[in-house]
Each structure stands twice: as structure tokens, then as C-alpha cells.
C-alpha positions, 0 to 999 in steps of 0.5 A: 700276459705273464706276469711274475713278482715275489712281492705280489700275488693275485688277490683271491677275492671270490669271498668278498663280493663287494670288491669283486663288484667295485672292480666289475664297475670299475672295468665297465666304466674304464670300457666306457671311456675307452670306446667300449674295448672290454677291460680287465682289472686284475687285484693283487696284494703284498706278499711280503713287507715293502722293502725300506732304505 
């Protein structure tokens, strides 16, 4: 998968390992829905202000 955006980037979380826990329980209960297919849950965060009309 490739996917770009000025506005987004990948969060770096690799500090803070509460997030990265929530996420990892997260995917594991959306495989659990989902007949145990493994799911991956990417985070991003705003690399510029929202834009407003």
C-alpha cells in the first residue's frame, strides 16, 4: 500500500508505549471481529494546520 499526503504523516510513537499498546489491543480485537485476519493500524498526525473556508 502506498499512501501519500502533505497533511499527514506517520506518527512516530516508539516513545510512548502506552499508544502503541492501545493500538496492538486495538488490532487484536478488530482481528477478533473480523474471523481472526490479522489487522494493522497505522497512526498518523497533522503535518500542517487544517485548512478552513
Amino acid at each position: 500500500m502506498d499512501i501519500h499526503s502533505e497533511s499527514y504523516k506517520v506518527a512516530a510513537l516508539s516513545e510512548q508505549e502506552d499508544a502503541v499498546e492501545i493500538i496492538r489491543q486495538a488490532e487484536a480485537a478488530i482481528a477478533q471481529m473480523n474471523g481472526n485476519k490479522p489487522v494493522t493500524l497505522i497512526a498518523y498526525e497533522r503535518t500542517e494546520a487544517p485548512f478552513h473556508k
